[in-house]
N, C-alpha and C positions, 0 to 999 in steps of 0.2 A: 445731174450735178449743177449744169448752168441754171435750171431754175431754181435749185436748192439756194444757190448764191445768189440770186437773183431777190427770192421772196424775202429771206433769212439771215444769211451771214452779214450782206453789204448792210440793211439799212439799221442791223442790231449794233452794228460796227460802227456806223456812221453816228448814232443813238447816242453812244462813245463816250465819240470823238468830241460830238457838240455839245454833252453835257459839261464835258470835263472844261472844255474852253471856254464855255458860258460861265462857270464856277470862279475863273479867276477874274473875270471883270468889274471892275470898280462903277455902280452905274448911280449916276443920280436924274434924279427925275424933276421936271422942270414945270411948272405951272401946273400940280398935282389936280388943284383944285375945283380944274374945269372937267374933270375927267370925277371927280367926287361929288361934284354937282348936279352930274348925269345920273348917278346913281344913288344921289339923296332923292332925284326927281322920281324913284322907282322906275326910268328906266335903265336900257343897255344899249352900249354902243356898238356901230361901224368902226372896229380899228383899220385905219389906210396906211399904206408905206409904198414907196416904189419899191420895186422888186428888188433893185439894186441892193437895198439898207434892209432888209427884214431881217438877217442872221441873228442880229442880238437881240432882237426878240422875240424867237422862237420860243425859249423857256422861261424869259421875264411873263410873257403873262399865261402864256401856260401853268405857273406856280399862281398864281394870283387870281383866276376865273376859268371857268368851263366856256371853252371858245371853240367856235366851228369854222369852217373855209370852207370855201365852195370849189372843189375840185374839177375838172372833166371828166367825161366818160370817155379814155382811151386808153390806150396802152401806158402811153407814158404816165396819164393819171391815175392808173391802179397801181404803179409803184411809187408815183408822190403822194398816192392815200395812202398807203401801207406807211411811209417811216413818218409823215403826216401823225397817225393814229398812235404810232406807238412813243412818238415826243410828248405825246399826251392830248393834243387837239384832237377834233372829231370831225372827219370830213364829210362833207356834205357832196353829194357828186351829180354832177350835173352843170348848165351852164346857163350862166343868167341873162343871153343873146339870144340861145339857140334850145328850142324846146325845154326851157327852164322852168318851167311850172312848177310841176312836183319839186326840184334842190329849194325854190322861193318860198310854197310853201312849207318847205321843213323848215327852213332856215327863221322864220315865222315864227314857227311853233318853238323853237328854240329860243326866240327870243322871250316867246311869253311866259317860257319856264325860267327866266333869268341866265341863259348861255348868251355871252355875247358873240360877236363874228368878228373875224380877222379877213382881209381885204386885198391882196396884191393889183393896183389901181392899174400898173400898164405888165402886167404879167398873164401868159407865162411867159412869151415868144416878145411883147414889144408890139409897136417899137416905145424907145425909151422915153420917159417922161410925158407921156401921151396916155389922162384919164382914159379908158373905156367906159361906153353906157352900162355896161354891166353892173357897177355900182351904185350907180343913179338907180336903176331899176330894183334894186334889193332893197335900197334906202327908202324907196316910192312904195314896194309894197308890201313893208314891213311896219313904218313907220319910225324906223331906228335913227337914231341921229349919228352922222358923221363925222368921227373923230380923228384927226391928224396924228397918227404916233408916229412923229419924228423922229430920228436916229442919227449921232454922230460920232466918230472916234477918231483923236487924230493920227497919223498915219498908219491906216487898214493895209492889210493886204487886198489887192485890187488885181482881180484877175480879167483871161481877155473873152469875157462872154460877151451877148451883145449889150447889156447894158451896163461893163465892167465894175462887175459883182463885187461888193467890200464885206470883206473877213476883219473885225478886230484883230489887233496882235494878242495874244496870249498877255494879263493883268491890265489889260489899256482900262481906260477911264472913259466912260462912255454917257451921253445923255442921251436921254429920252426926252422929248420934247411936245408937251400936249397943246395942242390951239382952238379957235375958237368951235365948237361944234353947227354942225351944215343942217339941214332939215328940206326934203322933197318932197314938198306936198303930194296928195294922191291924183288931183286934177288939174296935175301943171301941164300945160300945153306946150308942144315940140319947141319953140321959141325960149321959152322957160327954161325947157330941157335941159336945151344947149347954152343956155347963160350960167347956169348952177355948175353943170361939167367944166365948163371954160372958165368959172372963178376958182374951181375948187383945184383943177391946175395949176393955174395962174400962181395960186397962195403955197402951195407944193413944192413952186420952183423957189421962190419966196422964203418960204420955211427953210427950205432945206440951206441953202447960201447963208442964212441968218444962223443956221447950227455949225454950219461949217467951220463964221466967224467966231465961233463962241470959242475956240483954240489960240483963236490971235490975240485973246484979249491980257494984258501983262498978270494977271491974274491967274487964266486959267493955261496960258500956254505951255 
């Protein structure tokens, strides 16, 4: 019974929950154009978010593109590929640190069939605001260029995990926020690396405080 609940009931249940909540939000999108100019270019993007802010766009671009994530291979990642798969993404399982070859080159091959990737830059565990290389490396041997989807809503529900997770409220008005896209050469050297990681941070913390403001402004408050 507890796996019946485990595979089946929670994450069909959860499926729900988040569809129905995602349905009443109000969302506009914010410098479309850089995100349209990727894909005039015939390519597809790296979408990034901190873990924190990914909720409201679970099913924004799930309806919009065939996107994949790169999952673990553990316990806990065979039940965030299961409601993963069934919100409509395609997980990719495996890890882009640690014997990741084979999840890089699927993730590859997806790209070259026109599937973009979705990204959780300091997830699963943290800590918070802190890029991993795992991204850089995807972005490096793929060729994918890396895109910012920003997210902001004003007063979320904010729970106590460790990078205190934001839920929209039920109808909130929410943006999306695209910036400028990132590119990691194939023969960047360690120094390179870690400059690319450290800007792409850097702009992250950036971004995010400049979405934040976007509530204060007498306009949209």
């Amino acid at each position: 019974m507890k796996r019946f609940l485990y595979n089946y009931i929670i994450p069909y249940a959860g499926l729900i929950i988040v569809r129905l909540l995602s349905a009443t939000y109000r969302i506009t999108v914010i410098n479309p154009e850089i995100e349209e100019s990727i894909f005039a270019r015939g390519e597809v993007p790296i979408y990034i978010s901190w873990h924190q802010r990914f909720f409201p766009g679970i099913t924004f671009f799930a309806r919009r593109h065939r996107i994949s994530i790169m999952i673990s291979k553990s316990k806990d990642g065979d039940f965030i590929a299961r409601i993963v798969n069934i919100l409509g993404w395609t997980a990719v399982r495996g890890s882009s640190t640690k014997a990741g070859k084979e999840a890089l080159g699927e993730l590859k091959t997806r790209a070259r069939t026109g599937c973009t990737i979705g990204h959780i830059v300091d997830g699963p565990k943290g800590p918070f605001g802190v890029v991993k290389p795992g991204l850089l490396a995807i972005a490096q041997h793929s060729g994918m260029p890396i895109l910012p989807a920003i997210t902001s809503s004003p007063h979320p529900w904010i729970f106590g995990s460790w990078d205190r997770f934001m839920v929209p409220r039920p109808f909130s008005r929410v943006i999306i926020l695209f910036d400028r896209e990132t590119y990691v050469p194939a023969d960047i050297d360690e120094e390179g690396f870690e400059r690319i990681r450290s800007d792409i941070q850097d702009r992250l913390h950036r971004l995010y405080r400049d979405a934040d403001a976007y509530w204060n402004t007498p306009s949209h408050g």
